[in-house]
N, C-alpha and C positions, 0 to 999 in steps of 0.2 A: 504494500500500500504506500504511495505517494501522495504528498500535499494537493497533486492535480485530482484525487481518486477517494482522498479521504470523504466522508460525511459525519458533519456534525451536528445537524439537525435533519430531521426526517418528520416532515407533514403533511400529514393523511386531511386531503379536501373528498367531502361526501355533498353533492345536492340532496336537498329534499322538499318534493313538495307531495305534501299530505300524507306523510309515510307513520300515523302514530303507531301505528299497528307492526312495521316490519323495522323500523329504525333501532328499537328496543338491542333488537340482535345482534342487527349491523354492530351497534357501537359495544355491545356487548362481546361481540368477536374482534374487534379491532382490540379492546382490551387484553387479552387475551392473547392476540401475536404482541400484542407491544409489550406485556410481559414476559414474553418467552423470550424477543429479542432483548431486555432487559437484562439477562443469566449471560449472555457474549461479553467477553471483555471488551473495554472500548466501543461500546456498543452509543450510536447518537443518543440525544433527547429525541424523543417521541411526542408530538401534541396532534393532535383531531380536531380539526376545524368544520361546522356543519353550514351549509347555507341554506335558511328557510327560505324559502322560494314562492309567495304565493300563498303562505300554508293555510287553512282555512280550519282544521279538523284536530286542532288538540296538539299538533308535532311540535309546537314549543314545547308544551309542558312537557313531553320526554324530556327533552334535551337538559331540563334544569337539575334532571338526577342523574346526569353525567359532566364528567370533571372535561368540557370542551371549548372550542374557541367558538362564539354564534354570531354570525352574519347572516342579517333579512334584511331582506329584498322581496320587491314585488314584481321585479323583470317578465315573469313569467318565460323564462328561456332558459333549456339551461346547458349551453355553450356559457352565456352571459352568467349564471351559475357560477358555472365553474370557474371563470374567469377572477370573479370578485374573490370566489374563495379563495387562489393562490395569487390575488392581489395583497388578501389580509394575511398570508405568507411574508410577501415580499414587505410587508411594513413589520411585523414581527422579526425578520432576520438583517432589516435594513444594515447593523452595525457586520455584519458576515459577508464572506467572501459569496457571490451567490452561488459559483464553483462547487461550494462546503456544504449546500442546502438541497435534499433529495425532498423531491412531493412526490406524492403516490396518492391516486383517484380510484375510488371505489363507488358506489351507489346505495342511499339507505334501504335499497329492497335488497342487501345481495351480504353474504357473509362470506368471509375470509378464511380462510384457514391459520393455523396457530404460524407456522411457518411464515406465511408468507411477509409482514416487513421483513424478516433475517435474509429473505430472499432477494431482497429490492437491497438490501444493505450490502451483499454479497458480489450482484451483482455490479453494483454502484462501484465496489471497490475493486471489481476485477476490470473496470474500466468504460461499462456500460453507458451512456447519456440517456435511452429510453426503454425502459423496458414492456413488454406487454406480456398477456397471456391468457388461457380460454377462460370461458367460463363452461358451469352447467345449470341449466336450468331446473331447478328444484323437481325430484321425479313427481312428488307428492303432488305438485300443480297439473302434473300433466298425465293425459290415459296413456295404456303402454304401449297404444301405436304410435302416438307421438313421440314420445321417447325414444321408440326405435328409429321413428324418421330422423329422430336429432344426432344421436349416436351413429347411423351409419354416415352421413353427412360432416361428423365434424370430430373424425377419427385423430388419433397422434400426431397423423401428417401433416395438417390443417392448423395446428397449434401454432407454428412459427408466423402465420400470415394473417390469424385475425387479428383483430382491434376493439376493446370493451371499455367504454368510459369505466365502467366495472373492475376493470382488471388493467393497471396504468401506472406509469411513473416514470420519473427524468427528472435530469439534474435543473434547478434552477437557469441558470446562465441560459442554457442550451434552449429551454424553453422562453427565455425573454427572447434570444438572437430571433426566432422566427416567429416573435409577432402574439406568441398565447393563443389559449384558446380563442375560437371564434364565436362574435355573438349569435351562433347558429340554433334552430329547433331543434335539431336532431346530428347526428353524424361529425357535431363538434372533434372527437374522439380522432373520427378517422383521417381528419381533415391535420388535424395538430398532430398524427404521427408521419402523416404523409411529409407533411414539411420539414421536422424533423428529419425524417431519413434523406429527405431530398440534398438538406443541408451537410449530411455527413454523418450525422450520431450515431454514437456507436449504437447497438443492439442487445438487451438482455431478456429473459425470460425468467416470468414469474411461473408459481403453480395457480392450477386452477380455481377460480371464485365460485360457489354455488351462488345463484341468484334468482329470482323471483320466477316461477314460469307462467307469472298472468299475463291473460293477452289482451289487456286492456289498461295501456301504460300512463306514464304521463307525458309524452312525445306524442306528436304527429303520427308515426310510424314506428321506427326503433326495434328495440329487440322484441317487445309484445306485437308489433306488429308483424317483424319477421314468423314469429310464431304463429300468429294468426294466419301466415299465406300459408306456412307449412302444414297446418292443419286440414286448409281446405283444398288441399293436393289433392287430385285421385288418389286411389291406392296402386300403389304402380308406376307412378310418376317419377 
């Protein structure tokens, strides 16, 4: 590990609008890797920053039984979301190199596994600027044809080339150089690693996020909407 590779802070931005009901867990799991990463020597600070978004259904009141940073907004957008959330990074780390500052993006419908910051940490220091990684969509949400459509579809192979606001992280710097998230409805994710790569970052790989499998999200389209075409596939398709 070199001064270019170190991380000395690590901050987890989650959007959320309306999520009283699934947030609980999220941040309940993020606890959880940030304690395991915790037990690494030399291991960052860890803080969670949540952005209420619109929220209309109680998801403040989660949030005031967890120890996190809260930013609302009413944008109803949430590229714009995510944006402000590692804006309130970048005033948080303002006296740091931003070189030294990993964010990592999750979703409050979606849960983490214990691993995964050590893996974004890991990453980071083996010299990564962006990393990504799949997700699955919760079997419990979905019938077992769907489930089969999703697993044959989005095997081991498939891991190195998607993209999940879900499942997400990069070094500061690297993410100012090209501009941040976009104030987009949907597909923010894919748009801010595309430029990324465009620009040179290097490449790292998380483990997989379980995440919501309802098909009626808060996007335009998005992963519940992906689901919802997959659904209505023939069988056969």
């Amino acid at each position: 590990m070199t001064p270019l590779t170190r991380v000395d802070e690590l901050h987890v931005v989650v959007p959320a609008r309306n999520e009283r009901l699934l947030l609980p867990r999220c941040l309940d799991a993020l606890a959880v890797a940030a304690l395991s990463l915790a037990q690494v020597p030399g291991a960052p600070r860890v803080s969670v920053t949540v952005v209420l978004d619109r929220c209309t259904d109680g998801t403040a009141e989660v949030v005031r039984d967890h120890p996190v940073t809260v930013v609302t907004t009413d944008v109803g957008n949430v590229g714009a979301a995510r944006r402000l959330g590692v804006a309130s990074v970048l005033a948080a780390t303002a006296t740091l190199p931003a070189r030294s500052v990993w964010v990592a993006s999750t979703d409050a419908d979606s849960l983490v596994p214990e691993r995964w910051l050590a893996d974004h940490v890991r990453a980071a220091e083996a010299g990564a600027q962006v990393v990504t990684g799949p997700v699955l969509p919760d079997p419990g949400d979905l019938s077992a044809q769907l489930l089969d459509r999703w697993l044959a579809l989005h095997g081991p192979d498939t891991a190195a080339t998607v993209v999940h606001g879900a499942n997400l992280g990069f070094r500061l710097d690297a993410y100012l150089a090209v501009g941040g998230f976009r104030d987009l409805p949907e597909h923010e994710d894919v748009v801010l690693v595309s430029a990324l790569r465009a620009a040179g970052a290097r490449p790292g790989a998380v483990a997989t996020v379980l995440t919501s499998g309802r098909r009626h999200g808060r996007t335009p389209g998005g992963f519940a909407g992906y689901l919802r075409r997959l659904a209505d596939e023939p069988t056969g398709a």
